[in-house]
C-alpha positions in Angstrom: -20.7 -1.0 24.2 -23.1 1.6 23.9 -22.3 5.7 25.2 -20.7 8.1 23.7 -19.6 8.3 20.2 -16.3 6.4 18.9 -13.8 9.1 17.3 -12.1 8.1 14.0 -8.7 9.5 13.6 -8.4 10.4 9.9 -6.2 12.5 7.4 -7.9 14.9 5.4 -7.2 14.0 2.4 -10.4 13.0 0.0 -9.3 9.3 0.0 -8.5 9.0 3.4 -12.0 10.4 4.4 -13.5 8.1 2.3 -12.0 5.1 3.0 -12.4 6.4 6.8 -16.0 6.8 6.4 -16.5 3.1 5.0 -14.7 1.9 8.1 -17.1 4.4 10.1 -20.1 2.9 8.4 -19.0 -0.9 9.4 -17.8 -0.3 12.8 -21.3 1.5 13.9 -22.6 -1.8 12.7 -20.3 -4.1 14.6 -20.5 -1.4 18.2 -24.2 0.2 17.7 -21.9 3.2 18.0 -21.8 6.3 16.2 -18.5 7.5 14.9 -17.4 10.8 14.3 -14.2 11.5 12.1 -11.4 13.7 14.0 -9.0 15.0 11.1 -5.6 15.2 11.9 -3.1 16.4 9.7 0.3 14.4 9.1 3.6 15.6 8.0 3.5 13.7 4.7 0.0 16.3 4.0 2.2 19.0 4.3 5.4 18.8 3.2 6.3 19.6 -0.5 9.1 17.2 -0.5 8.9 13.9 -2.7 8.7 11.2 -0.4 11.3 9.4 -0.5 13.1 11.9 1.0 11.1 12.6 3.9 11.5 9.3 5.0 8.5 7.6 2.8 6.1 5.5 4.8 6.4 7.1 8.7 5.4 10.5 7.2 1.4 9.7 7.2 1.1 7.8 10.4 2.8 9.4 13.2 0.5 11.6 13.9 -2.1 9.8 14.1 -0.5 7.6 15.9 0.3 10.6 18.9 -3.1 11.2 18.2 -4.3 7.4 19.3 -1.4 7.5 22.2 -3.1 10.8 23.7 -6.6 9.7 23.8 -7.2 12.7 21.2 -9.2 9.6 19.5 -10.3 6.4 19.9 -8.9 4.3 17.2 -7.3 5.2 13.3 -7.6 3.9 9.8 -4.7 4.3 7.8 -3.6 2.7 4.2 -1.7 -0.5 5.2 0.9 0.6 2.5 1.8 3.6 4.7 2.4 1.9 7.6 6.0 1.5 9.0 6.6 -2.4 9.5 7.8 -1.6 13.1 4.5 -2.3 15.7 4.9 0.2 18.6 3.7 -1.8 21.7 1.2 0.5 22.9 -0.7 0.2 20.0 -2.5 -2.6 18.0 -3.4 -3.3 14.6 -6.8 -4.4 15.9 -8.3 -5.3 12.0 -7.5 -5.7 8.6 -10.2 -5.6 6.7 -11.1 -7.4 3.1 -8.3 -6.0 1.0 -10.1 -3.4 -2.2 -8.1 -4.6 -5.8 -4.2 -4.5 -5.1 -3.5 -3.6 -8.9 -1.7 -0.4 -10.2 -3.5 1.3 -12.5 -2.9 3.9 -15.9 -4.4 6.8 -16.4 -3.7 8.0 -19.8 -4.3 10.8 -22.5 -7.1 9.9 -24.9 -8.0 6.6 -23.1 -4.6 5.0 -24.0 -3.4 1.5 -22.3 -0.1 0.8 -21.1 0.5 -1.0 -25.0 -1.1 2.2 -26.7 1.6 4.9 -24.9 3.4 7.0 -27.2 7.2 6.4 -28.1 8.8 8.5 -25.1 5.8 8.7 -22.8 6.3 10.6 -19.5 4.8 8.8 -17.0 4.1 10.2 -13.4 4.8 8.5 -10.2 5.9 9.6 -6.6 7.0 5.8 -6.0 10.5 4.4 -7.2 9.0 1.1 -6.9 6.8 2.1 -9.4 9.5 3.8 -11.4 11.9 0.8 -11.3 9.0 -2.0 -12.3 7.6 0.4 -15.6 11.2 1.1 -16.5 12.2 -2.7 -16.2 8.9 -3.7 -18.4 9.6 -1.0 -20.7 13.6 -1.9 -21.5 12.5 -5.5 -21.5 9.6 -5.0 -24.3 11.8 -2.1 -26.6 9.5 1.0 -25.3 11.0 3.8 -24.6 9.4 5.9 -21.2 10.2 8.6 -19.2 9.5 8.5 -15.6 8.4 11.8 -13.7 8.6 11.9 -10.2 5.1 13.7 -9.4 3.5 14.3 -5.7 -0.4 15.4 -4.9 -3.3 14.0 -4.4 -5.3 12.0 -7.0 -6.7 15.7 -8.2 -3.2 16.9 -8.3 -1.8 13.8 -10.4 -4.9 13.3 -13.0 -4.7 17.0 -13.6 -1.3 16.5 -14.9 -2.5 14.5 -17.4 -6.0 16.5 -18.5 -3.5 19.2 -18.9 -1.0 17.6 -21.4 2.2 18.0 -19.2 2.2 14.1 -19.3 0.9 11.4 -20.9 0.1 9.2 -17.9 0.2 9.0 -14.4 0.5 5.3 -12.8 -1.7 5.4 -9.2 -3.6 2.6 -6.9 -6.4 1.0 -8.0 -7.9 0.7 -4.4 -7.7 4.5 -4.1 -9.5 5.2 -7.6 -12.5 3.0 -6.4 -12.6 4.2 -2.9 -13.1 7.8 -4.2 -15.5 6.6 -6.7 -13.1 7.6 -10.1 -12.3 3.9 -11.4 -14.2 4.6 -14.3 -11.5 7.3 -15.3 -8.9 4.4 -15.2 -7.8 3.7 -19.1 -5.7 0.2 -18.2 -4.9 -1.8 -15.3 -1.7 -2.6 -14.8 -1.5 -6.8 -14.0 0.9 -7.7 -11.3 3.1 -10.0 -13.7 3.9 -6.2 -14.9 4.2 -4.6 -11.7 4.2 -5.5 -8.4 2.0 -3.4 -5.8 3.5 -2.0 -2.2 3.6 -4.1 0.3 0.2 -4.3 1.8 -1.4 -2.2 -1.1 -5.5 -2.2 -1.4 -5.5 -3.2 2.3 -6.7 -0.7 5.7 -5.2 -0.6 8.8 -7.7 0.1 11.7 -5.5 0.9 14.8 -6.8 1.4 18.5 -5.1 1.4 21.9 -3.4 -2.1 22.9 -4.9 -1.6 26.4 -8.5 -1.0 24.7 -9.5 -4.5 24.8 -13.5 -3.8 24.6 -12.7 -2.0 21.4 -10.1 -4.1 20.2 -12.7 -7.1 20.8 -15.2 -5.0 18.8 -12.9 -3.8 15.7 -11.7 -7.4 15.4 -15.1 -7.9 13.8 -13.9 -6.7 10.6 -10.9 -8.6 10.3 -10.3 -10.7 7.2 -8.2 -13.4 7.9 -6.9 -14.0 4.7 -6.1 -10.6 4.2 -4.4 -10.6 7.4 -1.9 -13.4 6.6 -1.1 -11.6 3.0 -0.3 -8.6 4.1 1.3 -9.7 6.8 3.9 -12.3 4.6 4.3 -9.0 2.3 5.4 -6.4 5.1 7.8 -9.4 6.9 9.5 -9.9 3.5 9.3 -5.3 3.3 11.1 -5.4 6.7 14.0 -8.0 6.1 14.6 -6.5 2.9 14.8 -2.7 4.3 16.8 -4.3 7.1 19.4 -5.3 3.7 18.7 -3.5 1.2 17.5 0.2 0.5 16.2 -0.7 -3.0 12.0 0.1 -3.5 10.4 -3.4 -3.0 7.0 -4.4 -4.8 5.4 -7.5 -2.7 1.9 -9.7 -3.2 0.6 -12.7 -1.6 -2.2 -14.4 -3.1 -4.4 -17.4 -2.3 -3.9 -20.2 -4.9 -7.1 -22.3 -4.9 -8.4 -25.1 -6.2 -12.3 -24.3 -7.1 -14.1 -23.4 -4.0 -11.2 -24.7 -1.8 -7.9 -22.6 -1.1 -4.7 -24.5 -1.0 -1.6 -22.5 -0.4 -0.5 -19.0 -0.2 1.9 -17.7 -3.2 4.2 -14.6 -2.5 5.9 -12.5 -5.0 8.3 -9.7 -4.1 10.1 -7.5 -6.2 13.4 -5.6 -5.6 15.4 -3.5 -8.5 17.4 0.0 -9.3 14.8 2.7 -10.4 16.0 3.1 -13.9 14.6 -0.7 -14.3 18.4 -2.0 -15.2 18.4 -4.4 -12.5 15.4 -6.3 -10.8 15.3 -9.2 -8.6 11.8 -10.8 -9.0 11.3 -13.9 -7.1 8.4 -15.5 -5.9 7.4 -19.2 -3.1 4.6 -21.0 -2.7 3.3 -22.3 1.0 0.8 -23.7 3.1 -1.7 -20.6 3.6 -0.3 -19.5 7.4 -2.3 -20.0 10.5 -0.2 -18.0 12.5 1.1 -14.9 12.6 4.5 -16.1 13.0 4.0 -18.4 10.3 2.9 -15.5 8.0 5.9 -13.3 9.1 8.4 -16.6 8.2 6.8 -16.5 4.4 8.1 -13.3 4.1 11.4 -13.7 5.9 12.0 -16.6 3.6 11.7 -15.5 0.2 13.8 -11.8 1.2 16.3 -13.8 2.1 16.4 -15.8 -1.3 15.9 -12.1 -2.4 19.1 -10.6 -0.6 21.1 -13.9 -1.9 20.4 -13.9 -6.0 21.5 -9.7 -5.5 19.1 -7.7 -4.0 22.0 -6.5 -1.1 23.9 -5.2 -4.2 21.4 -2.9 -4.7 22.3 -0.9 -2.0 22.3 2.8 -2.0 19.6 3.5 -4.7 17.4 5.0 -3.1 17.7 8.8 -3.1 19.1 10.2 0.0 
């Protein structure tokens, strides 16, 4: 597979180049390639809307994804959790690598943790599914928060903070540690608090489906395990979207038994932003050997989801 150099698809965005150079760095292992990074920018860079109401995951990927279709570059590396649960045919999700910590995390004035927030906090988020978990917590322990929708990158968000305009902002572990800031993290948040995005933690590297050297070649870095989880997590995102326009939090974790790993537990979360309704439910399983198996995990518990009242969340989402 040697020749010419592989080209990276990336957005510029400090943590997308640096997750994009991590997944440089390994597939020059796996190929005995060099890769160059091609930066593309997305709608989602440059728009100032919040994105919920640009249409929230699609605004990242598509175009890189014209990018991949007209050979502009050779494969793509996006942040699963951006990723539209719809698989165009063309293209192939070719690796999922070893998912990075799936947690939330707070990043508080004067190292606070979540317990230690002031009485009316404002805490920033762009996510309603952020919003909806932290306000549910918060009602259910007698805080009282304030939620602040917030957009930017991690520079953006933290700065709200140093600067005393809030008091926290709530962002992705994964994304602190890629950029090499987790030491600047004052809690993190467990998922029995909040529930991550669907696929959170985890990278995406996509290629060409008729590509089938590369393909062969990327699939090197495929985690298996990681594969199955996020896989469960976006088949339960896509039934619920498919009923329900509610944010939805979803995990899937291996339950094991020392060394040996037993069964695969999924959580998923569904609820209003304001946190006054949530439908938290969770299955355990066989740990899925098939795609197909993975994707009826996740079909399974949204539908146990859409029948104890997730489909009456309807309409929450802003439009």
């Amino acid at each position: 597979m040697n020749g010419q150099a592989l080209r990276l698809g990336t957005r510029r965005s400090k943590l997308a180049m640096a997750q994009s150079r991590q997944v440089a760095d390994a597939v020059s292992q796996v190929t005995g390639r060099s890769v160059e990074l091609v930066e593309i920018t997305t709608y989602g860079d440059t728009s100032r809307e919040q994105l919920a109401q640009i249409g929230g995951t699609g605004v990242f990927v598509t175009a890189l994804r014209d990018a991949l279709l007209s050979g502009e570059v050779d494969f793509a590396v996006h942040s699963l959790k951006d990723l539209p649960t719809e698989q165009p045919d063309d293209l192939v999700l070719a690796a999922v690598p070893v998912r990075e910590d799936p947690r939330d995390v707070l990043i508080a004035r004067d190292g606070r943790t979540f317990a230690q927030l002031p009485d009316g906090a404002r805490l920033g988020t762009g996510s309603p599914r952020r919003m909806a978990q932290l306000n549910a917590y918060a009602r259910e322990h007698g805080i009282s928060i304030e939620t602040v929708p917030i957009r930017g990158n991690v520079d953006t968000r933290i700065g709200f903070v140093r600067s005393g305009e809030l008091d926290g902002v709530v962002l992705a572990a994964a994304g602190m540690k890629r950029i090499g800031r987790i030491e600047e993290v004052t809690d993190f948040l467990p998922v029995d608090t909040i529930l991550p995005a669907p696929g959170q933690g985890a990278l995406a590297i996509e290629c060409a489906a008729d590509n089938a050297d590369l393909v062969a070649a990327l699939g090197e870095l495929d985690d298996p395990f990681t594969r199955a989880a996020v896989t469960a997590e976006r088949s339960l995102l896509a039934a619920l979207e498919a009923g329900c326009s509610a944010p939805v939090g979803a995990l899937a974790d291996l339950l094991a038994d020392g060394q040996i790993v037993k069964e695969m537990r999924l959580r998923g979360v569904v609820g209003t932003t304001d946190g006054s309704t949530l439908v938290q439910l969770s299955t355990t399983g066989p740990v899925p050997e098939t795609h197909d198996q993975a994707m009826a995990l996740g079909r399974e518990l949204a539908a146990e989801m859409l029948a104890k009242g997730a489909a009456g969340l309807m309409g929450e989402r802003a439009h």
